[in-house]
N, C-alpha and C positions, 0 to 999 in steps of 0.2 A: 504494500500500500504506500501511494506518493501521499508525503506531506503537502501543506497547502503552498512554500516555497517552492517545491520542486515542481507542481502542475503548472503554478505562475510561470515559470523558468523556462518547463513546457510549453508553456504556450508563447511565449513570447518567442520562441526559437521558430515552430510554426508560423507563426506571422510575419517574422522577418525574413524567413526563407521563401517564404513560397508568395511576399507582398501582397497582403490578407486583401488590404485595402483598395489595391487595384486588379483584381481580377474576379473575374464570373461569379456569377451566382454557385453554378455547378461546382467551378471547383473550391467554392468557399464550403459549400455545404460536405464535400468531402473531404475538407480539411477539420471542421465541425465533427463530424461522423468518428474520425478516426482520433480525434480527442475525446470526445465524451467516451467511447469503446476502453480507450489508454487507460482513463482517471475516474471514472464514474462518475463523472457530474453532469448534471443535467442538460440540456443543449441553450435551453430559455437564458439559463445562468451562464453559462458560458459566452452569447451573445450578447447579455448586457454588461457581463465583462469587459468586453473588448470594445462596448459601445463607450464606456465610462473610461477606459485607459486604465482600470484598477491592474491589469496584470502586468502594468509598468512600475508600479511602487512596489519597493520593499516594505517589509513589516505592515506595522497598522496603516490605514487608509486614511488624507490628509481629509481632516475633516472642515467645510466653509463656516465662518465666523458668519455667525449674522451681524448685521446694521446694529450699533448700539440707540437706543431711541432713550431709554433711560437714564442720566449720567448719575453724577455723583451726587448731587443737590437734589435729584428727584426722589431718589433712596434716603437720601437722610430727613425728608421731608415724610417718606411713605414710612422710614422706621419708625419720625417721631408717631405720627396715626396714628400707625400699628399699637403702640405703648401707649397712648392715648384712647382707645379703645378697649384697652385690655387682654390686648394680645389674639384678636379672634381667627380664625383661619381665613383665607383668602377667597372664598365662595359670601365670607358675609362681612369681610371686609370692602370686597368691590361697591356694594351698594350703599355703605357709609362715606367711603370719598367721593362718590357722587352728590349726595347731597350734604353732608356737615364739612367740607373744606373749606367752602366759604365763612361760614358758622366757625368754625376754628380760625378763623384769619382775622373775623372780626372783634373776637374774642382777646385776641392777642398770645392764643395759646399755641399756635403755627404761625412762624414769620418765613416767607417764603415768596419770591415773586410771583407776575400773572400768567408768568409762562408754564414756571413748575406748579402751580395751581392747577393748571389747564391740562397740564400731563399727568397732575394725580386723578382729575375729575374722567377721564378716559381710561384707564386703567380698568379692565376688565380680565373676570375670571377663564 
């Protein structure tokens, strides 16, 4: 039995020899054929393998960063809440910063601008 290095290794030897990307259908799917046969894996997985370029990385798979939307000031605003409500989980948290943010701002119990305001009042579960 191939480890998951050595299939990768495999396959990537296949695709560079036989130039996966520019040739036929037919002879892609007999190059398909005779990997899945090799390594048992599936054909579906194997094609969106090679769709993704994952059988070009070693080890773990780089994974994409999302957009940061929250910074630093929106979190120290949503910890204060958080602590200002009692600590409640985030299913009933969401519907308190929609409506007591402004109510805390007035208050003078949250100092925070109208931007990070506006980011905690969006904030959903």
């Amino acid at each position: 039995m191939m480890d998951m290095r050595s299939k990768n290794q495999y396959l990537l030897t296949l695709i560079q020899t036989h130039g996966y990307h520019e040739i036929s259908k037919k002879k892609k799917a007999r190059i398909l054929d005779q990997y899945c046969a090799n390594t048992g894996q599936a054909r579906k997985y194997v094609i969106r393998k090679i769709r993704n370029g994952k059988y070009l990385q070693e080890g773990t798979p780089i994974k994409r960063k999302r957009k940061e939307y929250y910074d630093g000031e929106v979190r120290t605003a949503l910890a204060r809440c958080w602590e200002i409500f009692d600590y409640p989980c985030g299913q009933r948290l969401a519907p308190l910063l929609k409506t007591e943010v402004m109510k805390l701002r007035a208050l003078g119990e949250l100092s925070c601008s109208d931007e990070v305001a506006r980011k905690l009042r969006k904030i959903r579960t």
